[in-house]
DRENTORKOL-3810 file (N, C-alpha, C; in nm, 4 decimals):
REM DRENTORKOL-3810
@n.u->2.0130; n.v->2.5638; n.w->0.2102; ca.u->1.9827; ca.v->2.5854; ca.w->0.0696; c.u->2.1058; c.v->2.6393; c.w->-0.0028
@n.u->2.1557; n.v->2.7039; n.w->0.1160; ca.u->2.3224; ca.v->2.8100; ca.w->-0.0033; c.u->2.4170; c.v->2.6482; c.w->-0.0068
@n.u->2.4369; n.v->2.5341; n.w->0.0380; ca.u->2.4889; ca.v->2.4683; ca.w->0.0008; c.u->2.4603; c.v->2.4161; c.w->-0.1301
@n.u->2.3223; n.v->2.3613; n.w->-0.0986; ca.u->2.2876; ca.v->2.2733; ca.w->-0.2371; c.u->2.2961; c.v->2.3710; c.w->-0.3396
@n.u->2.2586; n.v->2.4986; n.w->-0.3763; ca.u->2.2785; ca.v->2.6252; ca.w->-0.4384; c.u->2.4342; c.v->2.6212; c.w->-0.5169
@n.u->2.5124; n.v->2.6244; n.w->-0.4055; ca.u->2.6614; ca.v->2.6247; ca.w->-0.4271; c.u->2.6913; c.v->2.4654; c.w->-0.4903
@n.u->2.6224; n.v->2.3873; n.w->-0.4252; ca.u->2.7090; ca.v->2.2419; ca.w->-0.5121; c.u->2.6385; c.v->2.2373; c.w->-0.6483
@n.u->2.5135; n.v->2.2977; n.w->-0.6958; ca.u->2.4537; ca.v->2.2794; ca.w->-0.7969; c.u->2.5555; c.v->2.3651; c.w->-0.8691
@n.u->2.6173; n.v->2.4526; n.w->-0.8456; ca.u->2.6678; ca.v->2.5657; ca.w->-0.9694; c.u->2.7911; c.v->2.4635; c.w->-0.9731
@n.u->2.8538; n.v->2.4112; n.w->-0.8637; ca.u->2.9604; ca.v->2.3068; ca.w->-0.9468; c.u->2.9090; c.v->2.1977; c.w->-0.9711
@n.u->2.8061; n.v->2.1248; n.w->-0.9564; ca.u->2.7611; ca.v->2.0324; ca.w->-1.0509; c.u->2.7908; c.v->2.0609; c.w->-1.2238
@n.u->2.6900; n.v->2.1696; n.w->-1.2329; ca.u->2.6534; ca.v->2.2423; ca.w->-1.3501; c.u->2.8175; c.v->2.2432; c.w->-1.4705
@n.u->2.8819; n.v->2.2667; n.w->-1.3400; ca.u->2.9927; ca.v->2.3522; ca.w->-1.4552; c.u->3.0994; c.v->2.2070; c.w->-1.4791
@n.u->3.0926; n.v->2.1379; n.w->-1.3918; ca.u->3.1329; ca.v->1.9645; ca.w->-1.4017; c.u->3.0578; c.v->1.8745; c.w->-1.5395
@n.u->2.9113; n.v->1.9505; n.w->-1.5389; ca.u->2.8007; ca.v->1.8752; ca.w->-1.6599; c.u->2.8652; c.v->1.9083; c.w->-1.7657
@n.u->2.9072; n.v->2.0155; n.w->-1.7732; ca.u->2.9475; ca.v->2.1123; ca.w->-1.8931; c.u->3.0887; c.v->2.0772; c.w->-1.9531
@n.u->3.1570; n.v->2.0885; n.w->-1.8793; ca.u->3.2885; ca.v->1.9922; ca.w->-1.8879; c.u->3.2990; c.v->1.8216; c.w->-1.9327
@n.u->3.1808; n.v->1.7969; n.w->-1.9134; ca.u->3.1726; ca.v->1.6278; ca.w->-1.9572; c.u->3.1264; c.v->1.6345; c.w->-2.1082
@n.u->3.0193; n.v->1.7455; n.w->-2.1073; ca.u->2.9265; ca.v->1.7661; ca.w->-2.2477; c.u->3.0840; c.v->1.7873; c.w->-2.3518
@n.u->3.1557; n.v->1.8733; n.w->-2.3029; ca.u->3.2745; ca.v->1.9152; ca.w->-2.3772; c.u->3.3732; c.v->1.8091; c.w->-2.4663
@n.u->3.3692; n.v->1.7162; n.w->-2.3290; ca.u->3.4172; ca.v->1.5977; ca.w->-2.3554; c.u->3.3828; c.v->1.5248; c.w->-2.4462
@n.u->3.2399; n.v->1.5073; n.w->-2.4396; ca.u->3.1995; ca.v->1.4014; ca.w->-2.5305; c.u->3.1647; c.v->1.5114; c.w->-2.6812
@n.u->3.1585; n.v->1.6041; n.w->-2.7029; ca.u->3.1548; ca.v->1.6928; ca.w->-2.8184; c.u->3.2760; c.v->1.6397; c.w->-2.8431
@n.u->3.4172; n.v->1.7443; n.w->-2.8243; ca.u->3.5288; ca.v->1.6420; ca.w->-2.8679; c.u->3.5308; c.v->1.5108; c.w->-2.8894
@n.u->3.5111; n.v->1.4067; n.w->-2.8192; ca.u->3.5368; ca.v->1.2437; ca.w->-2.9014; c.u->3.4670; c.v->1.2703; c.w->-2.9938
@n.u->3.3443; n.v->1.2891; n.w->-3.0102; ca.u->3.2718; ca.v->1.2547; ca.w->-3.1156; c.u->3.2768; c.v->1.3547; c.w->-3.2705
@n.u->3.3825; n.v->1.4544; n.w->-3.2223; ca.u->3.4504; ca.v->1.5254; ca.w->-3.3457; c.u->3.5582; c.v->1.4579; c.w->-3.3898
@n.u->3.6173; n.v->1.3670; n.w->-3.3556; ca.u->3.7276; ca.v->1.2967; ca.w->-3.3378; c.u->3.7036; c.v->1.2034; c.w->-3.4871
@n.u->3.8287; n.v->1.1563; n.w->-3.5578; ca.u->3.7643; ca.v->1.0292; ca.w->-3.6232; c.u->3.7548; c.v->0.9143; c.w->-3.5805
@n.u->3.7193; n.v->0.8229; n.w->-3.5449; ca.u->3.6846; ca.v->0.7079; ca.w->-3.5319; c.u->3.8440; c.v->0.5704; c.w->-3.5309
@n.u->3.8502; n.v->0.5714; n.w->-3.3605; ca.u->3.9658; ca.v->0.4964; ca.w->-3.3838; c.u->3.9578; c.v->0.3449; c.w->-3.4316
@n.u->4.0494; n.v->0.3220; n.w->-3.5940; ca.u->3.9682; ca.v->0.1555; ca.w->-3.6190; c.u->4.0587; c.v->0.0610; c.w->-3.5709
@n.u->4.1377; n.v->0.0795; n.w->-3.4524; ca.u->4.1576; ca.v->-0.0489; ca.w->-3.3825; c.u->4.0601; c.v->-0.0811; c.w->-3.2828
@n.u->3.9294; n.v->0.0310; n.w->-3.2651; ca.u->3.8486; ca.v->-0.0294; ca.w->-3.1865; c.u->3.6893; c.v->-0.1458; c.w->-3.2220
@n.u->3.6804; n.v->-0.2316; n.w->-3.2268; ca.u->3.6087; ca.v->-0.2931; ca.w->-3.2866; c.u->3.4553; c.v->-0.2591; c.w->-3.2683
@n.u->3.3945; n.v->-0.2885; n.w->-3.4016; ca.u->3.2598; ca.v->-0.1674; ca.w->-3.3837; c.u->3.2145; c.v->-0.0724; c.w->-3.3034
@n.u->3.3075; n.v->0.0043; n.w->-3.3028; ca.u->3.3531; ca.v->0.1710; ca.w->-3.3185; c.u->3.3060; c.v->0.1946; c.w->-3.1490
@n.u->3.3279; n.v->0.1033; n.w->-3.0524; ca.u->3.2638; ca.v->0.1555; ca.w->-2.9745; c.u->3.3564; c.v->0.2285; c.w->-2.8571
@n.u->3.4282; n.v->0.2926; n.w->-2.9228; ca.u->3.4907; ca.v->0.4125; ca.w->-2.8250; c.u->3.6768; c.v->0.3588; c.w->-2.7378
@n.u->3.6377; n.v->0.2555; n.w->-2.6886; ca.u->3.7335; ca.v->0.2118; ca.w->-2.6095; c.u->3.7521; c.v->0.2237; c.w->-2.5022
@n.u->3.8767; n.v->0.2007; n.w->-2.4073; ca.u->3.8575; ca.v->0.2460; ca.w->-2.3335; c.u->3.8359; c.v->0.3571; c.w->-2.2411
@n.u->3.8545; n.v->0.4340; n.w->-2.3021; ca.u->3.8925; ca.v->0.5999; ca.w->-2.2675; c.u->3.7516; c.v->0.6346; c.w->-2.2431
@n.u->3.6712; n.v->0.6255; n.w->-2.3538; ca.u->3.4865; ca.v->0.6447; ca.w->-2.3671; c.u->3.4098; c.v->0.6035; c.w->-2.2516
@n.u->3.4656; n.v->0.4276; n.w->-2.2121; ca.u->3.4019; ca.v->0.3526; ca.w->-2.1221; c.u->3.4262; c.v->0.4302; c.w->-1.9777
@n.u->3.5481; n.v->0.5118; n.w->-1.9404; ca.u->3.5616; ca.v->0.5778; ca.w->-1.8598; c.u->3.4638; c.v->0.6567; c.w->-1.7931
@n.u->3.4634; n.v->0.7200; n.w->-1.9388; ca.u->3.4212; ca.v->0.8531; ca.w->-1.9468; c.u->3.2777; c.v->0.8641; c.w->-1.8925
@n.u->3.1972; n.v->0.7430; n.w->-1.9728; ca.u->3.0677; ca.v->0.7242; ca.w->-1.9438; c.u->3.0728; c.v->0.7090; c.w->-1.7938
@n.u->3.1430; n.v->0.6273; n.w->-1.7646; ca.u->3.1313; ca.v->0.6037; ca.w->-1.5850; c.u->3.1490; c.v->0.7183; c.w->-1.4846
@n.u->3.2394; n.v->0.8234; n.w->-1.5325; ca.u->3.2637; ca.v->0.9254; ca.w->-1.4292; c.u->3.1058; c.v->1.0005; c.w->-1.4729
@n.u->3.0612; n.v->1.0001; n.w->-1.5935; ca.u->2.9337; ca.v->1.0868; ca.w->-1.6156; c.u->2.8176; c.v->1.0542; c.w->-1.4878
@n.u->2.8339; n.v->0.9333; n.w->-1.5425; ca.u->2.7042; ca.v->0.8317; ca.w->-1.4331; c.u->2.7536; c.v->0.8226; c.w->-1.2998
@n.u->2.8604; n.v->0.8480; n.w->-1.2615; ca.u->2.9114; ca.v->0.8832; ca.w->-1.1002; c.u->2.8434; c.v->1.0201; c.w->-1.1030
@n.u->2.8798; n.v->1.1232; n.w->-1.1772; ca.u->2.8365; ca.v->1.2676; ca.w->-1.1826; c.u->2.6939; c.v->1.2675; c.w->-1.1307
@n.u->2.5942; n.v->1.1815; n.w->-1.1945; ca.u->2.4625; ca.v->1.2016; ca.w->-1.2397; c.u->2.3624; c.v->1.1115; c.w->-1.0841
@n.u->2.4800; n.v->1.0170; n.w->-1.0144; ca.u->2.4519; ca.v->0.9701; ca.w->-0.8689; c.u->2.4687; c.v->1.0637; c.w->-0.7893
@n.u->2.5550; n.v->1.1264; n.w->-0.7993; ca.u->2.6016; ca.v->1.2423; ca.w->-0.6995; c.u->2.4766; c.v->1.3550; c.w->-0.6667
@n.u->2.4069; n.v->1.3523; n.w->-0.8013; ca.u->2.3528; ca.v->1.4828; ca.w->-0.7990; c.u->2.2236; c.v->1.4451; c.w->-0.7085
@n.u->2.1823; n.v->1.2859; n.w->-0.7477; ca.u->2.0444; ca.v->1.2731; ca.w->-0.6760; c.u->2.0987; c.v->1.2406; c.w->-0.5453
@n.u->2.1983; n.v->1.1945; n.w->-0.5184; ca.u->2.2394; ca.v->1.1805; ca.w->-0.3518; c.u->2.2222; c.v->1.2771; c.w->-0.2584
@n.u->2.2453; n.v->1.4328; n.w->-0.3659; ca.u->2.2380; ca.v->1.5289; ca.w->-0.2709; c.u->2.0733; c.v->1.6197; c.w->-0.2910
@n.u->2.0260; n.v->1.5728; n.w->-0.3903; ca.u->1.8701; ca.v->1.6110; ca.w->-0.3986; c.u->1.7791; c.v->1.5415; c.w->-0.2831
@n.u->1.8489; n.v->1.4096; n.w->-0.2711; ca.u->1.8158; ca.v->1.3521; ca.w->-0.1518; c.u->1.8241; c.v->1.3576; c.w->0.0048
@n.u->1.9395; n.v->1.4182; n.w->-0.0117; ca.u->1.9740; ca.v->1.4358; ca.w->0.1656; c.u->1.8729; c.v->1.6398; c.w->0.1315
@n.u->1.9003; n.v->1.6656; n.w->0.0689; ca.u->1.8110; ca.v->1.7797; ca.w->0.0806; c.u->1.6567; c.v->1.7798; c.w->0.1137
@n.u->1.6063; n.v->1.6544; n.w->0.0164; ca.u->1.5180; ca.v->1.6551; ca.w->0.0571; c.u->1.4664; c.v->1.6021; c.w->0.1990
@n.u->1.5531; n.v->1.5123; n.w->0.2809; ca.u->1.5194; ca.v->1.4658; ca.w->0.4184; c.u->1.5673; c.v->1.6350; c.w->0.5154
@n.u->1.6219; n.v->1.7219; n.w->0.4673; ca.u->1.6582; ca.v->1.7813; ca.w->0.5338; c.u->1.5638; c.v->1.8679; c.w->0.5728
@n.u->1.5018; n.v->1.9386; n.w->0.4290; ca.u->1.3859; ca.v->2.0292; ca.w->0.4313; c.u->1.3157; c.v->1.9863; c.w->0.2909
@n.u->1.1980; n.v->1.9165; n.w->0.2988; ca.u->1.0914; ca.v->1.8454; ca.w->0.2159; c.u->1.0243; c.v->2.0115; c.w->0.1716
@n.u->1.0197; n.v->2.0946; n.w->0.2234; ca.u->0.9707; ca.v->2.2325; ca.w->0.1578; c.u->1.0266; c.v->2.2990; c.w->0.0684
@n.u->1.1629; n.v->2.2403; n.w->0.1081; ca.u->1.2551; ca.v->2.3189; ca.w->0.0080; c.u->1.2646; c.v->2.2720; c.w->-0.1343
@n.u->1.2775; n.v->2.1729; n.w->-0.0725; ca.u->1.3334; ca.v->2.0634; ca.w->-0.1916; c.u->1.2244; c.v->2.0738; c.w->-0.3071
@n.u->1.0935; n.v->2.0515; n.w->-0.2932; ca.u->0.9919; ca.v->2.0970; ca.w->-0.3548; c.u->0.9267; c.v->2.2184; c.w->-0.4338
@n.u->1.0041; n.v->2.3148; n.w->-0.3687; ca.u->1.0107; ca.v->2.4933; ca.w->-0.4311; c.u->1.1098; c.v->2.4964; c.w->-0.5013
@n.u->1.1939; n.v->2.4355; n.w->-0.4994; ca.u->1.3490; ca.v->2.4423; ca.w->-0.5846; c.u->1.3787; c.v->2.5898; c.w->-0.6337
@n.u->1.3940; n.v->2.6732; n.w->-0.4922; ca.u->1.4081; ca.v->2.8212; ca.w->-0.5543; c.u->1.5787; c.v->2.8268; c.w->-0.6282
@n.u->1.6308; n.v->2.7384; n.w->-0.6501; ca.u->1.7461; ca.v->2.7643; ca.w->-0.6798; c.u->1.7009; c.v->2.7672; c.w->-0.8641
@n.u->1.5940; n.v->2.7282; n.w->-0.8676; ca.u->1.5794; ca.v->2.6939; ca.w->-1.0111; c.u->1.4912; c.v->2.8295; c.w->-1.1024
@n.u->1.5522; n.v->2.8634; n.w->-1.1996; ca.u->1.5268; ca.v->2.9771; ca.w->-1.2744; c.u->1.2942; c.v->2.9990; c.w->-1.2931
@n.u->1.2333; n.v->3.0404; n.w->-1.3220; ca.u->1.1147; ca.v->3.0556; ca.w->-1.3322; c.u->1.1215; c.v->3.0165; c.w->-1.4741
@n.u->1.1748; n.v->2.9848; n.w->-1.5446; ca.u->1.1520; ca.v->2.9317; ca.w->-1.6647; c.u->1.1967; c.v->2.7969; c.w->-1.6227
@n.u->1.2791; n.v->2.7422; n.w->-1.5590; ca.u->1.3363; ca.v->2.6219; ca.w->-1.5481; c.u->1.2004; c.v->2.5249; c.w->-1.4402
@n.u->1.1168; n.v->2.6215; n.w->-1.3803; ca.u->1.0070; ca.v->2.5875; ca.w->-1.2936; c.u->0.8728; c.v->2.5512; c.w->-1.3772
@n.u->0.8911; n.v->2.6190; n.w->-1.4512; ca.u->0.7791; ca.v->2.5961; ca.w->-1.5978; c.u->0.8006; c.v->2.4379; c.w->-1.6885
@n.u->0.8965; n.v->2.4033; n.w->-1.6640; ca.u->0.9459; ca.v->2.2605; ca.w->-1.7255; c.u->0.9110; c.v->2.1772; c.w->-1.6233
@n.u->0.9024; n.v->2.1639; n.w->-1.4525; ca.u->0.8422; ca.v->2.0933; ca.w->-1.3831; c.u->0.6884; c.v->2.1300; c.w->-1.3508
@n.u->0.6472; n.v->2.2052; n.w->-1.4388; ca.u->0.4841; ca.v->2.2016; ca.w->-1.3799; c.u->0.4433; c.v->2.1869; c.w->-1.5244
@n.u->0.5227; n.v->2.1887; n.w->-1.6731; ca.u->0.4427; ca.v->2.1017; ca.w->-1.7532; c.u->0.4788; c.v->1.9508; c.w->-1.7696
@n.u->0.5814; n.v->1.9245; n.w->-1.6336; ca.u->0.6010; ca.v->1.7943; ca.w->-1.6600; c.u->0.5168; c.v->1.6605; c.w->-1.5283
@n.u->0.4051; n.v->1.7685; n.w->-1.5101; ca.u->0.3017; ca.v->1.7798; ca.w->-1.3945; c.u->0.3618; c.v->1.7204; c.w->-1.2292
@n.u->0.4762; n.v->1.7721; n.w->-1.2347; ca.u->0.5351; ca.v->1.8604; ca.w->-1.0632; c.u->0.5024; c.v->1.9702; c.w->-1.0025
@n.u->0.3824; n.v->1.9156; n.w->-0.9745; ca.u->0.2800; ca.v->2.0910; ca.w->-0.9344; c.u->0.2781; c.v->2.0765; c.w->-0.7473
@n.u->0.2426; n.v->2.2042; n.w->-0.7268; ca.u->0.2391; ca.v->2.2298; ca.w->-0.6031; c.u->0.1794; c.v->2.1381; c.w->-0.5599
@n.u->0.0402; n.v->2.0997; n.w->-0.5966; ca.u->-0.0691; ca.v->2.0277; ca.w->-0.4935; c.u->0.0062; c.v->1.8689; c.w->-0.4528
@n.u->0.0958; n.v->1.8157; n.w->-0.4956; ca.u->0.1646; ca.v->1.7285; ca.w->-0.5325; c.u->0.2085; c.v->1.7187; c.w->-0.3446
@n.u->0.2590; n.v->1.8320; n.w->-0.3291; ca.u->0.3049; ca.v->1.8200; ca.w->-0.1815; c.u->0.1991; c.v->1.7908; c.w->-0.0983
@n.u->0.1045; n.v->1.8334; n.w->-0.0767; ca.u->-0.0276; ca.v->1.7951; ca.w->-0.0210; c.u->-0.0433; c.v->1.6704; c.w->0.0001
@n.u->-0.0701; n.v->1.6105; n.w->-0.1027; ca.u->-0.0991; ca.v->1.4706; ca.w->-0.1424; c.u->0.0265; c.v->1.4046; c.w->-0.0023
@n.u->0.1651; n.v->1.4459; n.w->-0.0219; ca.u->0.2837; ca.v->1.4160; ca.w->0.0485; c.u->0.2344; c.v->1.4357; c.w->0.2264
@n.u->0.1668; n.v->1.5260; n.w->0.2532; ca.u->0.2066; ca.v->1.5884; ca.w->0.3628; c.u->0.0651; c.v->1.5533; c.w->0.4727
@n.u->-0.0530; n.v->1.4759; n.w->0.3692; ca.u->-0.1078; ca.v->1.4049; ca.w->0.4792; c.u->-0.0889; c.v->1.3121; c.w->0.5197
@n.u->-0.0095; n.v->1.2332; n.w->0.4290; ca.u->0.0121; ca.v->1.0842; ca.w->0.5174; c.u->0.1405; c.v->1.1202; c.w->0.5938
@n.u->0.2203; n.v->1.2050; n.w->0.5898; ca.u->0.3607; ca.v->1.2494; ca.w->0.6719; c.u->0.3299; c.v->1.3056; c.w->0.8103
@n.u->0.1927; n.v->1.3630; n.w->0.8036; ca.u->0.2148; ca.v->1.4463; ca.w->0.9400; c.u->0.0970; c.v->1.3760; c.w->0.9684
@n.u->0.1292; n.v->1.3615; n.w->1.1439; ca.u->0.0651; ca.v->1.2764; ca.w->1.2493; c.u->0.0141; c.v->1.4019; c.w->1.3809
@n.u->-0.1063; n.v->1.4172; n.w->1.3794; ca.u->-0.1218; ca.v->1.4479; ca.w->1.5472; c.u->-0.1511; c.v->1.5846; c.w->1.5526
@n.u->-0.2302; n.v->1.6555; n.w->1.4305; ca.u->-0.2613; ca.v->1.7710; ca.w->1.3840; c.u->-0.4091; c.v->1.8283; c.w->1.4389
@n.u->-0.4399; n.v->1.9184; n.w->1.5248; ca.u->-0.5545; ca.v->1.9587; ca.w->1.5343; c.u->-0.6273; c.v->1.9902; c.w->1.4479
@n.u->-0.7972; n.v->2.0005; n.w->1.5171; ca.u->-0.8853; ca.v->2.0163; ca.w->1.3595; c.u->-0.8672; c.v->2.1368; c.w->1.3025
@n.u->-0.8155; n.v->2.2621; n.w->1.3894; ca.u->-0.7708; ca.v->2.4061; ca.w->1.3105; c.u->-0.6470; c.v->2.3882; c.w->1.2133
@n.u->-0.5664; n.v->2.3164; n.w->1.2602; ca.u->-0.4472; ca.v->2.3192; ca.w->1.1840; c.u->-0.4546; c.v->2.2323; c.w->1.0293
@n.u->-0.5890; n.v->2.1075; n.w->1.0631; ca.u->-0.6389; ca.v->2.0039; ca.w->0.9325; c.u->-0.6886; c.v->2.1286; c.w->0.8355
@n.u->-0.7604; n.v->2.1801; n.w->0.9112; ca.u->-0.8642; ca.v->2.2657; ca.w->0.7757; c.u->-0.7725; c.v->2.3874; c.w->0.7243
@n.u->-0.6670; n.v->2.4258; n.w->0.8041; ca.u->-0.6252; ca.v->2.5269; ca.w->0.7501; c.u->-0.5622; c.v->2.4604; c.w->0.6703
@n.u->-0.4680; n.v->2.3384; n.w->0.6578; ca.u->-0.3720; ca.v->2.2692; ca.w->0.5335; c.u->-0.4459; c.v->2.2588; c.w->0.4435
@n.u->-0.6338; n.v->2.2242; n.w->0.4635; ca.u->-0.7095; ca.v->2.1597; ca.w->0.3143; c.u->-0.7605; c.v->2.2784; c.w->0.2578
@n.u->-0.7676; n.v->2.4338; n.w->0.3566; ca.u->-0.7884; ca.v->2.5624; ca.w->0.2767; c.u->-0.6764; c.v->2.6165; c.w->0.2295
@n.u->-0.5791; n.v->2.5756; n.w->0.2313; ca.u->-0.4649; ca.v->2.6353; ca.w->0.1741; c.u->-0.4167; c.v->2.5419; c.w->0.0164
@n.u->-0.4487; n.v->2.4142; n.w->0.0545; ca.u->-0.4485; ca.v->2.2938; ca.w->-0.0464; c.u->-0.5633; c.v->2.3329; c.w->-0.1966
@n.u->-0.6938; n.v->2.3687; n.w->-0.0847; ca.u->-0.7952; ca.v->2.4020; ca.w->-0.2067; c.u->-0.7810; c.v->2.5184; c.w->-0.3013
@n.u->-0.7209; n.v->2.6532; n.w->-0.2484; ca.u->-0.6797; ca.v->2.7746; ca.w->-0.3026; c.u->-0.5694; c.v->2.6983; c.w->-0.3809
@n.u->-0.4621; n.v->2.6431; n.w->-0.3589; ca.u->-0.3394; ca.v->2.6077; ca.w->-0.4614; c.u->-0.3979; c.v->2.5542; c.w->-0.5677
@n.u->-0.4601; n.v->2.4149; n.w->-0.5463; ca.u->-0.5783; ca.v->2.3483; ca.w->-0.6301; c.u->-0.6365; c.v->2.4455; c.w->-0.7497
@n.u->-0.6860; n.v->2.5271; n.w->-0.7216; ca.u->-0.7591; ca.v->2.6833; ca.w->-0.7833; c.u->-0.6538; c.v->2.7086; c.w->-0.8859
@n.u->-0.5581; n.v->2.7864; n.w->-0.7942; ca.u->-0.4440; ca.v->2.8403; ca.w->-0.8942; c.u->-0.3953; c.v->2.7313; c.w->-1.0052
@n.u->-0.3764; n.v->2.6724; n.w->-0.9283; ca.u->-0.2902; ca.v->2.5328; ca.w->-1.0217; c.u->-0.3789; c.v->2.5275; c.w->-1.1568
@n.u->-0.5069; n.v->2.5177; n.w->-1.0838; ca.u->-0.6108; ca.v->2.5028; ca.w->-1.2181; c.u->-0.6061; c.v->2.6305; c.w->-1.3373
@n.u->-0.6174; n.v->2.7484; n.w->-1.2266; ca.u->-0.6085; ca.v->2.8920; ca.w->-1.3287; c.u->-0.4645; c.v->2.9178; c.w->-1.4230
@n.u->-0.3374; n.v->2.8497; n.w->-1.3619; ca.u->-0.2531; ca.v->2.8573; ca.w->-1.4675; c.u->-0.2371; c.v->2.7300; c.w->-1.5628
@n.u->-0.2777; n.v->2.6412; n.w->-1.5231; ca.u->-0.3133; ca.v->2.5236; ca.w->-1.6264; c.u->-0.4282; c.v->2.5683; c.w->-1.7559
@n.u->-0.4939; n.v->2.6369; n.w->-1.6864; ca.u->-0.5719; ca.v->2.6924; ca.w->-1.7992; c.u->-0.5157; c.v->2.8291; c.w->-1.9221
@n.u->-0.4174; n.v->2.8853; n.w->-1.8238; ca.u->-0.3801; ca.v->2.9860; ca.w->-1.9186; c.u->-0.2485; c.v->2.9618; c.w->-1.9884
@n.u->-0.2141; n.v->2.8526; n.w->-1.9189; ca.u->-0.0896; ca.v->2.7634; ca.w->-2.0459; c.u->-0.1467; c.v->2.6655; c.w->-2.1520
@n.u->-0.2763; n.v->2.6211; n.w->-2.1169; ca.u->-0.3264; ca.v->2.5480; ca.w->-2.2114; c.u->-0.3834; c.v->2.6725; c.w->-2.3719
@n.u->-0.3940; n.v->2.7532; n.w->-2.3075; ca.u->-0.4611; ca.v->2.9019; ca.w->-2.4052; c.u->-0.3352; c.v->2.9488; c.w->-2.4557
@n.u->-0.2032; n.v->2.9354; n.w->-2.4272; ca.u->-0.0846; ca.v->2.9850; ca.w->-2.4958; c.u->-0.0764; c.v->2.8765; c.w->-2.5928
END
């Protein structure tokens, strides 16, 4: 996790540096040897290293997630306000559930019921703060 942790803060500060970028051009005036204004080549670059940036990031959301599917899903690297934007963008806990019966094979009946009593209590909560964000 301290990796992906650590590559996210230089992701972040790489995002920020591009945002910079494109603030500048677009304070810029408008070069008119470029024909309907569309940047040139410098822009066309630019866009491409962004969208390299923006592969990178799910490449490594990805190997994270084959690494540890628990983790990847808690995203403790992510602020409690920044966690509030994936559960109104309905990335809710029970979500893993749904994931984790067809994933796991060869589970006793103590170990089934304890995943669907632990599933049903989340279920609950999920519901009790859905309800008290719907009341804000």
């Amino acid at each position: 996790m301290e990796d992906f942790k650590a590559f996210l803060e230089d992701w972040l500060a790489r995002q920020e540096a591009f945002l910079d970028q494109f603030l500048l051009r677009a304070s810029e005036p408008e070069d008119p040897s470029c024909l309907y204004g569309d940047g040139g080549e410098a822009d066309r670059t630019l866009i491409e290293q962004v969208l390299g940036h923006h592969q990178r990031f799910y490449e490594e959301k990805m190997k994270l997630a084959k690494e540890d599917a628990f983790l990847f899903f808690s995203a403790p690297w992510l602020t409690s306000f920044e966690r509030t934007f994936l559960w109104i963008s309905d990335f809710k806990p029970t979500l893993l559930f749904r994931f984790l019966a067809s994933l796991v094979d060869g589970l006793i009946v103590a170990q089934s019921k304890g995943i669907e009593r632990i599933g049903a209590e989340t279920w609950r909560r999920e519901w009790e703060l859905t309800e008290a964000m719907a009341k804000v």
